[in-house]
Backbone as a ProteinNet text record, in pm:
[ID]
protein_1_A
[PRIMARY]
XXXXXXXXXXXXXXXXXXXXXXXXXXXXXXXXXXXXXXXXXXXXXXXXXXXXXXXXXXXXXXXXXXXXXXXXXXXXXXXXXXXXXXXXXXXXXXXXXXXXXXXXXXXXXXXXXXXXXXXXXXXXXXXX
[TERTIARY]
-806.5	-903.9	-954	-937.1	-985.7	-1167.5	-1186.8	-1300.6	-1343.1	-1502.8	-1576.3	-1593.8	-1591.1	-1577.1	-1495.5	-1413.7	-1299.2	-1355	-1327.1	-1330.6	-1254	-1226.1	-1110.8	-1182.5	-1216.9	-1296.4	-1238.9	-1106.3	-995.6	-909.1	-914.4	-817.7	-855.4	-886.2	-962.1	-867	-717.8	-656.1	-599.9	-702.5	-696.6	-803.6	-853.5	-959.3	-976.4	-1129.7	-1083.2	-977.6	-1015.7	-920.8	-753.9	-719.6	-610.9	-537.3	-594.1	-587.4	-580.2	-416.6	-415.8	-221.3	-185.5	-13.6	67.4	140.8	248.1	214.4	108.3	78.7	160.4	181.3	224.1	100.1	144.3	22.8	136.8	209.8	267	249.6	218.9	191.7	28.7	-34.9	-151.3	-258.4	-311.9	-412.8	-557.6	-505.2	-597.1	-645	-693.9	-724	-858.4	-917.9	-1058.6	-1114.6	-955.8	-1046.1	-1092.4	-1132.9	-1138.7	-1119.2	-1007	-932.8	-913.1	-967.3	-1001.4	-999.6	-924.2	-896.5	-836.7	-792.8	-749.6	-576.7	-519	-395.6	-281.9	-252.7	-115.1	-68.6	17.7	151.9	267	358.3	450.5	390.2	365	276.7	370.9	355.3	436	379.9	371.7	310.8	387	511.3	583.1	501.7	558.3	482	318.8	216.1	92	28.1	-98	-148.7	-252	-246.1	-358.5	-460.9	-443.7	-501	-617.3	-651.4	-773.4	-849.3	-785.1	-797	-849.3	-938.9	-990.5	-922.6	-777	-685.8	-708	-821.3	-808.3	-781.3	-715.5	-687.2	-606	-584	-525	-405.4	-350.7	-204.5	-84.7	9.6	123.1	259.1	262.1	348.4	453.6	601.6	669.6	689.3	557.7	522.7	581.7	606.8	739.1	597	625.2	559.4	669.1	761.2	821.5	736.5	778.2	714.2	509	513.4	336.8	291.4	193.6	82.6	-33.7	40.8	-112.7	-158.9	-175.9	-241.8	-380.4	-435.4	-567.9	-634.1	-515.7	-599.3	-597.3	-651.8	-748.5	-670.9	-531.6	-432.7	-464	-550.4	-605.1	-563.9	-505.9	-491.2	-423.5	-377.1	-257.3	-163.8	-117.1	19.6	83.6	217.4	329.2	462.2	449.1	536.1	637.1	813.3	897.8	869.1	819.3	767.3	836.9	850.4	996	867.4	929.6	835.2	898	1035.7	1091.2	1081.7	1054.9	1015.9	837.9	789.2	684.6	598.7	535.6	469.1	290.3	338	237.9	89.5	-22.6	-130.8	-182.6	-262.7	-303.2	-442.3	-501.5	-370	-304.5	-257.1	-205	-256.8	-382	-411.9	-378.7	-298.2	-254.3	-236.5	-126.9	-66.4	63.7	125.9	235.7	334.2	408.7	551.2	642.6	640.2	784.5	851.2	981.2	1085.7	1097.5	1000.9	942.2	1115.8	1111.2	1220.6	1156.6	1176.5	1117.7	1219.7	1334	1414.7	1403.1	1363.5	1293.5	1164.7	1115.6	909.3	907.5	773.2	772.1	631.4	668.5	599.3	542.2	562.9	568.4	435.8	323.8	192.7	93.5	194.5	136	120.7	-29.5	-107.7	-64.7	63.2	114.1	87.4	-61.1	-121.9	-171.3	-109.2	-116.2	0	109.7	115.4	260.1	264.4	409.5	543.8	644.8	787.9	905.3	826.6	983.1	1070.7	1175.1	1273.1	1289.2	1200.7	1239.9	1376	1427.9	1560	1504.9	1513.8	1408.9	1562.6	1617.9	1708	1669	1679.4	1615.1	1468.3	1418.3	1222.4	1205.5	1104.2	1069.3	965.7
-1608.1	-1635.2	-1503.1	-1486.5	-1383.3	-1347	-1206.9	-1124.9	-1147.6	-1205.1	-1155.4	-1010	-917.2	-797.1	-711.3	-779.6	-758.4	-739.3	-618.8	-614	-602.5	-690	-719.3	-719.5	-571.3	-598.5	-646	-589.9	-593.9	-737.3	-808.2	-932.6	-1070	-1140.1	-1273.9	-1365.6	-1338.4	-1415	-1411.7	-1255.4	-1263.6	-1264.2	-1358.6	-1353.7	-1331.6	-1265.3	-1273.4	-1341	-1462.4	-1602.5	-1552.4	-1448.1	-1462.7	-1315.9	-1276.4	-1152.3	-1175.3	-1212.3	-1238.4	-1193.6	-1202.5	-1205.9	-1297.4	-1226.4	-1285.2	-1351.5	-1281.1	-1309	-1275.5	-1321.7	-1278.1	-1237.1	-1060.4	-1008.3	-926.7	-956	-941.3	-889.4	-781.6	-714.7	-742.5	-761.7	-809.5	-639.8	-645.8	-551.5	-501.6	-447.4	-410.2	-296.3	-221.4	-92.1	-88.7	16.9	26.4	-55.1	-172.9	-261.3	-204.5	-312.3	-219.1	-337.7	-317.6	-365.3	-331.5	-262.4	-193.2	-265.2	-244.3	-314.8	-519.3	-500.7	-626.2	-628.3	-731.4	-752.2	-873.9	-794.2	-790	-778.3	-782.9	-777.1	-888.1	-879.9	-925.3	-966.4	-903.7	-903.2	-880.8	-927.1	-864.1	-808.7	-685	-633.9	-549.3	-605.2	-527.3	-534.8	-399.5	-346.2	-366.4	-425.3	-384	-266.5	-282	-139.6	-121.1	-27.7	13.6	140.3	149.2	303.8	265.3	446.9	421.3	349.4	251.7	133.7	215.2	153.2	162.6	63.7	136.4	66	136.1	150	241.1	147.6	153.9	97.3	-72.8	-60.6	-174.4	-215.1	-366.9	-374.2	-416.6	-368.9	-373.4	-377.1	-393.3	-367.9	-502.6	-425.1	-537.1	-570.2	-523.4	-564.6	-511.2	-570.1	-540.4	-463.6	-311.1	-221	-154.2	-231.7	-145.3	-156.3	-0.2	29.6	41.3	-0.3	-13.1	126.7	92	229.3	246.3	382.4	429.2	511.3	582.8	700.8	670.8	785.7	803.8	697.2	606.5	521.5	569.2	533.7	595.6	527.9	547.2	463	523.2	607.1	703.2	572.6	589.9	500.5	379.8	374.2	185.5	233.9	84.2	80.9	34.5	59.1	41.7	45.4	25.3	40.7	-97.3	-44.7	-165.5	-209.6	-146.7	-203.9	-108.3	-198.6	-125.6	-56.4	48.3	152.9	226.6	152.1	186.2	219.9	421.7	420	445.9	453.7	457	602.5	662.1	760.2	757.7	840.2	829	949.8	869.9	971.5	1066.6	1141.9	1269.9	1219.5	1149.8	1254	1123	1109.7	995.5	1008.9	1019.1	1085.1	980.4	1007.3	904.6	755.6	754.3	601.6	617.2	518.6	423	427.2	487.6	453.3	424.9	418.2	370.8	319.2	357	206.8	194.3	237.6	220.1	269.3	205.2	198.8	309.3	470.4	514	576	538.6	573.9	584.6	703.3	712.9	774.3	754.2	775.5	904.8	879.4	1063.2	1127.7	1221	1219.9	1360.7	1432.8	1580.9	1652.2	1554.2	1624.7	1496.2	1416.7	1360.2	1445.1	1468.8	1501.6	1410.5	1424	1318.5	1407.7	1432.1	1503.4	1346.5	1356.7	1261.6	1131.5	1174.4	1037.1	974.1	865.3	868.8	822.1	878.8	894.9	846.4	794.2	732.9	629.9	662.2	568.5	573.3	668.9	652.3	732.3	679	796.4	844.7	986.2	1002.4	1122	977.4	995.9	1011.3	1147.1	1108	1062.2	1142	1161.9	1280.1	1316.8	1401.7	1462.9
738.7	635.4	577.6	419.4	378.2	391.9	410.3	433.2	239	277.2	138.2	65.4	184.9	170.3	76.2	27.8	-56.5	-174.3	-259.1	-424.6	-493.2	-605.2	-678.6	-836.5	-871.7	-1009.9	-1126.9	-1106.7	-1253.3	-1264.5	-1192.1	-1189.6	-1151.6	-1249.1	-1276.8	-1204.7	-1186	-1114.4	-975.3	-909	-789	-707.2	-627.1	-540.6	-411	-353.7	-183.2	-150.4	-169.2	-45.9	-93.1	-181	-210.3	-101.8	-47.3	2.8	172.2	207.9	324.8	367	487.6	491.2	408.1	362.4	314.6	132.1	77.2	-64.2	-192.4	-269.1	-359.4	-481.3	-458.3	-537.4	-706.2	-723.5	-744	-941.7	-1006.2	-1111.4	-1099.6	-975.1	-988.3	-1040.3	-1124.3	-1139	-1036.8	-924.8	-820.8	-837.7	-965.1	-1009	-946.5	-860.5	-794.7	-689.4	-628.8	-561.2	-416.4	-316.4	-205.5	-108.8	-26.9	68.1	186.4	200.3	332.6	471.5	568.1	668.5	656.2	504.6	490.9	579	623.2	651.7	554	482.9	409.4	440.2	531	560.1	538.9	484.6	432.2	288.8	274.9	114.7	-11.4	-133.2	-227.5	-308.7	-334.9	-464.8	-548.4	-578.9	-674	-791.1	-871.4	-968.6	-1031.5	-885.1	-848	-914.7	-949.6	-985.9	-888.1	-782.1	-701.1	-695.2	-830.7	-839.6	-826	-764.7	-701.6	-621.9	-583.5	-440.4	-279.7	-262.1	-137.4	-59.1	26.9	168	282.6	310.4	479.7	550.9	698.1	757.1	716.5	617.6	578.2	634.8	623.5	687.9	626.5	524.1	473.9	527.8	646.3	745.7	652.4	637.5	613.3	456.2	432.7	271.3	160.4	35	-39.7	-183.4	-123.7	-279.6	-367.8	-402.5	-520.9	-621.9	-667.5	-796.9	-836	-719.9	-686.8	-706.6	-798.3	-844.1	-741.4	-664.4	-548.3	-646.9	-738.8	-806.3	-749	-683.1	-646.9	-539.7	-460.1	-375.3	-244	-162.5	-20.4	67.6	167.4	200.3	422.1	391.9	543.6	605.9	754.1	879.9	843.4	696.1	657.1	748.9	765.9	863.7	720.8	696.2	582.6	676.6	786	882.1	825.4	826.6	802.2	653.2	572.7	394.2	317.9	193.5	113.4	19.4	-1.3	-98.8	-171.6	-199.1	-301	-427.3	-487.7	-607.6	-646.8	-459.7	-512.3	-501.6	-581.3	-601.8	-503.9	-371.5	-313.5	-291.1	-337.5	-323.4	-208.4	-192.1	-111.9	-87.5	28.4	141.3	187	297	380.8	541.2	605.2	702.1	818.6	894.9	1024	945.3	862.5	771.5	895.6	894.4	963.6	892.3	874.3	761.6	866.9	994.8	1055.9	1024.8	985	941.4	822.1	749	583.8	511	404.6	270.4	220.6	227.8	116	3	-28.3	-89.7	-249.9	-284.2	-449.2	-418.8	-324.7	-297.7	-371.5	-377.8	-426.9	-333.4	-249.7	-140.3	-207.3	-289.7	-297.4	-290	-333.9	-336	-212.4	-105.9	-37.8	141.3	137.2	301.5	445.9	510.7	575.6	750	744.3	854.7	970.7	1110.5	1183.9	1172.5	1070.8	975.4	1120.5	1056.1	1173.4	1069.2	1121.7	987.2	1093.4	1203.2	1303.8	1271.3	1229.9	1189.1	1018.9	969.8	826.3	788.4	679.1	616.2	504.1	487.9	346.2	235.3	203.7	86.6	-51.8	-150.5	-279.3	-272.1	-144.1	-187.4	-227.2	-311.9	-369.7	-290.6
[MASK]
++++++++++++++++++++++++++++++++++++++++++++++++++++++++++++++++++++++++++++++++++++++++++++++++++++++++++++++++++++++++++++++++

């Protein structure tokens, strides 16, 4: 059951209750929300906009972010462990995030802080 806690300012067609495993969030406009310790996992948010999103501790594990816009969101302690992140351009910093397993084939890691972070099992083909 989704947390009230949840802010979803930009998107009239997504609500708390919609913010749980296995959602289809999918081009949903999450610009500024704050999700913080929500669990998504197996989530879809292809081509998602999360900029500026408050995800600490959040759970994506599994969860399908191609093309998903982190510009400027707060991703400290997410697990993304096993989630395709194909293509996606990730923000600074990443302080102890979960990528185990993670798809990052395309990512663009180049100005991302991956201090604590864990990278076991990733292949990092064509990251930047």
């Amino acid at each position: 059951m989704a947390d009230s806690k949840y802010e979803i300012p930009h998107d009239s067609d997504v609500t708390p209750e919609d913010i749980n495993p296995g959602a289809d969030l999918t081009d949903a406009d999450l610009t500024n929300a704050d999700l913080s310790n929500a669990d998504l996992s197996n989530v879809d948010l292809t081509n998602a906009d999360l900029t500026n999103a408050r995800l600490v501790k959040a759970n994506f594990s599994k969860g399908d972010l191609r093309a998903a816009d982190l510009s400027g969101s707060n991703l400290n302690q997410a697990d993304l462990s096993d989630a395709n992140l194909f293509a996606v351009d990730f923000p600074t910093p990443l302080h102890g995030v979960n990528l185990a397993g993670a798809d990052l084939l395309s990512a663009d890691l180049s100005d991302a802080h991956l201090q604590k972070a864990d990278l076991s099992g990733v292949l990092l083909i064509s990251v930047q």
